[in-house]
Structure formats: C-alpha cells, structure tokens
C-alpha positions as CSV (number, residue, x, y, z in Angstrom):
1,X,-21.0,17.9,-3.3
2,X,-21.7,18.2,0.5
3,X,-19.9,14.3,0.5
4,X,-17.0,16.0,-0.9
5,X,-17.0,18.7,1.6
6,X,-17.3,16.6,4.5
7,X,-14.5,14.3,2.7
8,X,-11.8,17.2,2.3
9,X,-12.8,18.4,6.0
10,X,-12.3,15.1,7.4
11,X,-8.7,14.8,5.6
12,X,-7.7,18.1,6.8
13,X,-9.1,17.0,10.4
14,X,-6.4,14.3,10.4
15,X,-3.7,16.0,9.1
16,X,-3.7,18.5,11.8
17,X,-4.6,16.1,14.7
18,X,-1.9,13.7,13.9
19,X,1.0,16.6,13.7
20,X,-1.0,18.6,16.5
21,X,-0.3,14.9,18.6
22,X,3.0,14.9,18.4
23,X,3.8,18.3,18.9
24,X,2.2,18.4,22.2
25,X,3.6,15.2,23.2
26,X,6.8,16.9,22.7
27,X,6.0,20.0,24.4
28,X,4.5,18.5,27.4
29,X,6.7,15.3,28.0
30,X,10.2,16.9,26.2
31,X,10.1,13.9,23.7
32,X,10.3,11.3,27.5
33,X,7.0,9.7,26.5
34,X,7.6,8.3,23.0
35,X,5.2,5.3,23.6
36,X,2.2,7.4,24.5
37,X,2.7,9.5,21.6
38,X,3.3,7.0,19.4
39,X,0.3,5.0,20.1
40,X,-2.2,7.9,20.0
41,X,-0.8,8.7,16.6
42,X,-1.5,4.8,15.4
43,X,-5.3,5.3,16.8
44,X,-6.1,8.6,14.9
45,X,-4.2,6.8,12.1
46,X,-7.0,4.2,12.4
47,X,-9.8,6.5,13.1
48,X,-10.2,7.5,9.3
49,X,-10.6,3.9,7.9
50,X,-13.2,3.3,10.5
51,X,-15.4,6.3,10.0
52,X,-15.1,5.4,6.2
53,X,-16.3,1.5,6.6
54,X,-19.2,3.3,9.1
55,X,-20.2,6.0,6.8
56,X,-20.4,3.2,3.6
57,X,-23.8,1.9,6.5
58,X,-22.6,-2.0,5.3
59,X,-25.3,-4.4,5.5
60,X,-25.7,-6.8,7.7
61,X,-24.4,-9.6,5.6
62,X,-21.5,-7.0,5.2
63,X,-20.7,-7.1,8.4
64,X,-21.2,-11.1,9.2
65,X,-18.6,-12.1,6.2
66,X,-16.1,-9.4,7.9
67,X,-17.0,-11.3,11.1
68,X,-16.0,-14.7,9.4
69,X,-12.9,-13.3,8.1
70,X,-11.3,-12.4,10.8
71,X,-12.6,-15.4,13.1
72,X,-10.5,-17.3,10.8
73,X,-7.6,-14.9,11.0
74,X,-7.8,-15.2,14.9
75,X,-8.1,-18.8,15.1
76,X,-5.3,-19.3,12.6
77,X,-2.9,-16.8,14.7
78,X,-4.1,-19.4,18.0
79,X,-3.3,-22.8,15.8
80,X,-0.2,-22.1,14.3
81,X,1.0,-20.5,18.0
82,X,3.9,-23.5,18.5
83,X,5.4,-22.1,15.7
84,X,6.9,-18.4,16.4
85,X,6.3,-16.2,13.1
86,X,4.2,-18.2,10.9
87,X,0.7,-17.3,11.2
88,X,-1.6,-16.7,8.6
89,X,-3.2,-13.6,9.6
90,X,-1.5,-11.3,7.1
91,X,-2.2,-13.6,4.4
92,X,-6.1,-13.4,5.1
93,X,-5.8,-9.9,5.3
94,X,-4.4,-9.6,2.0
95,X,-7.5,-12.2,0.3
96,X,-9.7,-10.0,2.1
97,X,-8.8,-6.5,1.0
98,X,-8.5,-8.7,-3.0
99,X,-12.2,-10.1,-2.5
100,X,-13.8,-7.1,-0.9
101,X,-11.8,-3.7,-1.3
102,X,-9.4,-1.7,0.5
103,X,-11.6,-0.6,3.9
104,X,-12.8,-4.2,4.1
105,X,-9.2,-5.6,4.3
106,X,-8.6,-2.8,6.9
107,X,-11.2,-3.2,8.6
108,X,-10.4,-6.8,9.5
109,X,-6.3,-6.0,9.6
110,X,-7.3,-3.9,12.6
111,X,-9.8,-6.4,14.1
112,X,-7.9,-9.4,13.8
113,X,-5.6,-7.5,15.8
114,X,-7.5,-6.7,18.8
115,X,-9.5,-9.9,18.8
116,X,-6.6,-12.1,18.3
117,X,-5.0,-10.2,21.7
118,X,-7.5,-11.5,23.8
119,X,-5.5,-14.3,23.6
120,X,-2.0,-13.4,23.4
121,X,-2.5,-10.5,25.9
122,X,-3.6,-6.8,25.1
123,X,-1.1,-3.9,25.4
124,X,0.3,-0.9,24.2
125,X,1.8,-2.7,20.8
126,X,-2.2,-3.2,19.8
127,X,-2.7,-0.3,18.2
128,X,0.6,-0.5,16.3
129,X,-0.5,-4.1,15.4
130,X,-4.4,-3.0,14.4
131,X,-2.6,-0.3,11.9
132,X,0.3,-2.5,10.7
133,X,-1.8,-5.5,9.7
134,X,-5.1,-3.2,8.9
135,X,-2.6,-0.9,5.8
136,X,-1.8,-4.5,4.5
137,X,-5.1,-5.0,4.0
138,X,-5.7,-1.5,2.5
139,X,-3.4,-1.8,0.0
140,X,-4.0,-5.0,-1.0
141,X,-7.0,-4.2,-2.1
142,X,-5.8,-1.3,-3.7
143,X,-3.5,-2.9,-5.6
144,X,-5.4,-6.2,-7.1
145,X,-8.5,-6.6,-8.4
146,X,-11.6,-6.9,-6.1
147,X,-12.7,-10.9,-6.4
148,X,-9.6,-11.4,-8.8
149,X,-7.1,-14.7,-8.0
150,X,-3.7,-12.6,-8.9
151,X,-1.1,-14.2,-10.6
152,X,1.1,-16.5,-8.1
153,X,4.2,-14.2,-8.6
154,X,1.8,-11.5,-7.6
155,X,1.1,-13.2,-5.2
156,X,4.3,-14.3,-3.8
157,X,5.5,-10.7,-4.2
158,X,2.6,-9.1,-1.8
159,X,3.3,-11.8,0.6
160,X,7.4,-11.4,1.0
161,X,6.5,-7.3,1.2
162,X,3.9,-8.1,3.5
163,X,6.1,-9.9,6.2
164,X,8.5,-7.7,5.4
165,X,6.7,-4.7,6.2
166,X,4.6,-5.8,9.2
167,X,8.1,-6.6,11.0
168,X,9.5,-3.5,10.0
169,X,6.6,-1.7,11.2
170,X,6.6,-3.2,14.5
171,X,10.2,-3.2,14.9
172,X,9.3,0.9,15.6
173,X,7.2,-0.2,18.4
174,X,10.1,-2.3,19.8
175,X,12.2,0.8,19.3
176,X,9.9,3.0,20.8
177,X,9.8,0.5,23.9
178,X,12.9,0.6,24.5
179,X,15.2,2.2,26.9
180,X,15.3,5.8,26.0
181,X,13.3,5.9,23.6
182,X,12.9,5.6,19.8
183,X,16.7,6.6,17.5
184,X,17.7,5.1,14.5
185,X,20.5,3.6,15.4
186,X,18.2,1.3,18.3
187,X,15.6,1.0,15.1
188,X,18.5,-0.5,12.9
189,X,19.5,-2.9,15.5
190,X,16.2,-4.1,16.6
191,X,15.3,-4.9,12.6
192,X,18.5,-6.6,12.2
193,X,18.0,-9.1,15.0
194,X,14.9,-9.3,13.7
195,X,15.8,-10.6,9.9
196,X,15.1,-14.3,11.0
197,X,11.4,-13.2,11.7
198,X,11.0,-11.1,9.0
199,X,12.0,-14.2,6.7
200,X,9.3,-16.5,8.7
201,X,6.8,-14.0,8.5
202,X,7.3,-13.5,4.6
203,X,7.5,-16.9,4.0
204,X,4.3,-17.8,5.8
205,X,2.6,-15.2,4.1
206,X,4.0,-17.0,0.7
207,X,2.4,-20.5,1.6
208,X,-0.7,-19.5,2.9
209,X,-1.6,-17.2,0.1
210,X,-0.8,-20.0,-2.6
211,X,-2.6,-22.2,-0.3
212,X,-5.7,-20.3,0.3
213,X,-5.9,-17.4,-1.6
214,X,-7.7,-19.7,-5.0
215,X,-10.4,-21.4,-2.9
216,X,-11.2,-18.4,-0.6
217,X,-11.3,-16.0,-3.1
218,X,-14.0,-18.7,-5.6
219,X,-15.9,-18.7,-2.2
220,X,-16.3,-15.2,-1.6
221,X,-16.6,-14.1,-5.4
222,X,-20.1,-16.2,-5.1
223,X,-20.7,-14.4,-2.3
224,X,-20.4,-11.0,-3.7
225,X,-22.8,-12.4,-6.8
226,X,-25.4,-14.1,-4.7
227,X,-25.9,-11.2,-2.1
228,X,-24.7,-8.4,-3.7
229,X,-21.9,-7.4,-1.2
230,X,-19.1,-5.2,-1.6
231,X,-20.2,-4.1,-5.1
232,X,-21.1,-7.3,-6.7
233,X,-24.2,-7.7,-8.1
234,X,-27.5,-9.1,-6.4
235,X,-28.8,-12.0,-8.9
C-alpha cells in the first residue's frame, strides 16, 4: 500500500515539475531560451525511469548484463561511424527492452546515449538523445514479450517506427536549435530534409534486428534461466 502511495506521489511529482519547467522558462526568458527549457524537460523526463530501475535494487549480475548491452551499442555506434545513419544502437535497444523489460531497455536507451558521446562529443542534444533512444527501449519491452523472438514482420515494423521516431524526435532538437527558436513550420522543414536519414535509420534498424535479434535474444533467455535475472527463474 505505502508502494502505491509513494508511486502515485512520485507521478504527481512529475507531472507538476515538467509543466512547472516550462512555465517558468517562459516567464523568466519570454519563450528566448527554448533549448534550456527544452533540455531540462528531457532530464525530469528521464528522472522517473531511473528512480524506477534504482528502486527495483537490481543485482549485480543485473547491472553487469546492462553494462554489456550497451558496450555493444556504443561500440556498434563507433564501427559503423563511416557510414552516416546506420548504426545499430536502436536495434539493441529494442532486443534489450524484448529480453529484459521496459526499464531495462530504458535504462540502456539513455546510457548508450551518454557513453556513446564520449566519442562523438557531448552537448546539449544528449539529453534529447538519452530520452529518444531510452522510450524505444521502454516500449519495446512493453510491447513484445520479455525473452520472446517476435515474428520478423514484428519485427520489421518496430524497426521502421523506430528510425522513424528517433529522427522525428530529434528533428525537435534541431528545431529547437535553431535560429529563433522552435515553430512548426522550422519543425516541418527540418524533418523533411531529414527523410533520407529517417529512411537509413529505419532501414538499419530493419537489418540489424533480423540479424541479431534471434541469437541475442537465445543468449540472454539462458541468461535469465541460469541466474535468475529480470524475472526468469534461478535453476
């Protein structure tokens, strides 16, 4: 019951602060400052997911599989850097949140993220880049099966709306960027010059998940049984 409690507070929490954000950013900056606002907005947006993963207290092994999960996102964003818009971080994303949940594939969205800009050079696009790729993770787990293969039209569906909504989603930080600041009509034009990365990114997504997605996910499934992580069961 108290779990509950503290559950509702917390939602209510965020629902305020996130409104509460943007309303003084407007108040005190007259709507001039769209970036700052915007990117305290995507960390408070984070905040929830990784109060959730801390408050689950994930073991140890927990934590190391995370760890390898989104080693292998960051090195394949670094191998596949000659080639502009095919990575295959989304697509790891998405077999994490189907082998180990929704927070898990959030969890290392929004890592692979940060990590990953180490290399490619922090900045102000981070946060929108942690959220982006960390909801992709949520709802993939949300929507499959945890340690399920999907079917490959499943498959090739979540990948196409996967690229399709990580440039889309960052196309509002481009927008935001901009000269004076985020309007539709910059938004539109900004995702139309960007339809020939949104296509790259989808179809990356589309190979690498019908490359990867069967043998990672038979990997981590024995995982799950062996050690008992993320709800399988400890033989």
């Amino acid at each position: 019951m108290r779990r509950s409690i503290r559950a509702v507070l917390m939602c209510l929490a965020y629902l305020v602060a996130v409104p509460a954000v943007i309303v003084l950013g407007a108040v005190l900056w007259r709507g001039e400052r769209y970036n700052l606002v915007s990117i305290a907005v995507a960390v408070l947006a984070c905040l929830p997911f990784f109060a959730w993963f801390e408050k689950a207290r994930s073991s140890a092994r927990e934590l190391v599989t995370l760890s390898v999960m989104t080693a292998l996102s960051v090195v394949g964003r670094l191998i596949f850097t000659p080639i502009p818009a095919f990575k295959p971080v989304s697509a790891l994303v998405i077999i994490t949140g189907i082998a180990f949940g929704p927070v898990a594939g959030f969890v290392t969205g929004s890592l692979s993220a940060i990590v990953s800009n180490i290399f490619f050079r922090q900045g102000p696009w981070t946060p929108f880049q942690m959220l982006v790729w960390g909801l992709i993770g949520f709802v993939s787990g949300v929507v499959f099966k945890r340690g399920r293969k999907p079917h490959p039209i499943a498959l090739i569906a979540v990948g196409v709306l996967g690229g399709v909504f990580y440039s889309v989603g960052m196309d509002v930080w481009t927008a935001l960027s901009g000269e004076g600041g985020f309007s539709w009509a910059s938004y539109l034009a900004y995702a139309t010059a960007a339809l020939p990365m949104t296509v790259s990114y989808a179809a990356s997504n589309v190979v690498f998940l019908l490359l990867l997605t069967k043998p990672l996910l038979q990997k981590t499934e024995r995982l799950r049984v062996k050690y008992g992580i993320f709800g399988g069961e400890n033989n």
